[in-house]
N, C-alpha and C positions, 0 to 999 in steps of 0.2 A: 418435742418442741423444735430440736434441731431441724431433725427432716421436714416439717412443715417448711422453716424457714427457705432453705434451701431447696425444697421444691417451688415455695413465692417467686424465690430468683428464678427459677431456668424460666418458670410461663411468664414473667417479667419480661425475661432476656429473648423468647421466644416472640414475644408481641411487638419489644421493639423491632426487630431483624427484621421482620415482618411487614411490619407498619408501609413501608415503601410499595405495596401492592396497592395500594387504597390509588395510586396514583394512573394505575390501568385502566381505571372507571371516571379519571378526571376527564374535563373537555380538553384542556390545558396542564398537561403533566410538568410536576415542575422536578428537578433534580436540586438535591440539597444533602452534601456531604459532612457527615461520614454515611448517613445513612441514604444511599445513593438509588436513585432512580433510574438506572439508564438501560434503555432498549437494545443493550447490544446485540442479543441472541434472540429477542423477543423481536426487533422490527423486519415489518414485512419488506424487505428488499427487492427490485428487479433484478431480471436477467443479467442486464449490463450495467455500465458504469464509464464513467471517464476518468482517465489517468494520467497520467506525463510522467514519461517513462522513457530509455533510452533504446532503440532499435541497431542494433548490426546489419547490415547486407554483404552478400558475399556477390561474386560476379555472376552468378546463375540468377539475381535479385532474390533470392531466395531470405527472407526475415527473421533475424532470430534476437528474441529480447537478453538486452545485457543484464545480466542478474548483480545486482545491488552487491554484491560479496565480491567482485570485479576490480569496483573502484573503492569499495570501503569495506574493509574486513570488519569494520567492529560498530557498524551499522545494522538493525534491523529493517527490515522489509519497509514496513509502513513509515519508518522516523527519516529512509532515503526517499522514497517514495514524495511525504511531505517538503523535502529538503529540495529535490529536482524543481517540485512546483514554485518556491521560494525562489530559487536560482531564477528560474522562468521570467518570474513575476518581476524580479529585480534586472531584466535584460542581459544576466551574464549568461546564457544560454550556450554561447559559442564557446566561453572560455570552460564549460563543462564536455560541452562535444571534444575541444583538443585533449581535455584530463583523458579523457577514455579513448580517443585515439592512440594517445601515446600509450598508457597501458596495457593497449590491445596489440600493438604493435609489435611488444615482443611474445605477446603471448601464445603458446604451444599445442591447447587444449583444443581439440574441436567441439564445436563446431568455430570457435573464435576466432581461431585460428586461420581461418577462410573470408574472415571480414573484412571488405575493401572501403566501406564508408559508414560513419556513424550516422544518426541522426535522433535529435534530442525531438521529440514530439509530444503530442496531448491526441490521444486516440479513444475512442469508446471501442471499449473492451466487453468481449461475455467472459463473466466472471468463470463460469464453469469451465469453459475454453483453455482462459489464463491459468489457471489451476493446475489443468492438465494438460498443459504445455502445447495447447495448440492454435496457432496467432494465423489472424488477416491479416495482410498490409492493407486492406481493401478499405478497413475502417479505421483510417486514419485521418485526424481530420485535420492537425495544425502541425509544419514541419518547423521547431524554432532555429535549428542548428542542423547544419550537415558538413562532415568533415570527411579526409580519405585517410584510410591507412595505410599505410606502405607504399 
């Protein structure tokens, strides 16, 4: 009688876990936590994207993106990422571009090290590109901030 019971719970506990697929076949999926709907892995994404993000140039014009760990150690990717666009939105745009001049300014490391001007922008990006570490300037589309260093 036990193992019945306890076998009721797991196909119980199985069905609820579960239950949130029924929402792949809605017209209008809706997400409802804890037992949570969401397409993170499941939706179809393009190529590219748009982001606001902060770019380095060195005197060659040569672009290399300031990675988030620069200006804020205890930052993840996507929560500075959000953070830049908030800055943006709220017009402090310049007072982010001097943060990261002046950071860069002493900094040692190349390629940073070789950077003569910031600029805080909103670019469409191929995801696959950014990933692996290989940037246009070419598809840049709004410059909010540009600053010099050194």
């Amino acid at each position: 009688m036990k193992k019945i019971i306890i076998a009721i719970i797991c196909v119980l506990s199985l069905i609820v876990v579960a239950s949130p697929v029924v929402e792949n076949w809605k017209e209008k999926p809706k997400d409802d936590f804890p037992l949570s709907y969401y397409p993170m892995f499941t939706k179809i994404r393009g190529d590219s994207t748009v982001v606001s993000h902060l770019y380095g140039i060195d005197e060659n014009d040569n672009y290399y993106p300031i990675p988030h760990t620069i200006l804020s150690e205890r930052s993840g990717f996507n929560s500075f990422r959000k953070t830049v666009s908030k800055i943006i939105k709220n017009g402090q745009a310049q007072k982010l571009c001097n943060l990261a001049s002046a950071k860069l300014n002493n900094f040692e490391v190349a390629p940073y090290n070789k950077i003569s001007v910031v600029e805080v922008v909103t670019s469409k990006i191929n995801i696959e590109d950014f990933m692996n570490k290989k940037f246009e300037a070419k598809k840049l589309f709004i410059v909010h901030a540009r600053c010099r260093v050194r």
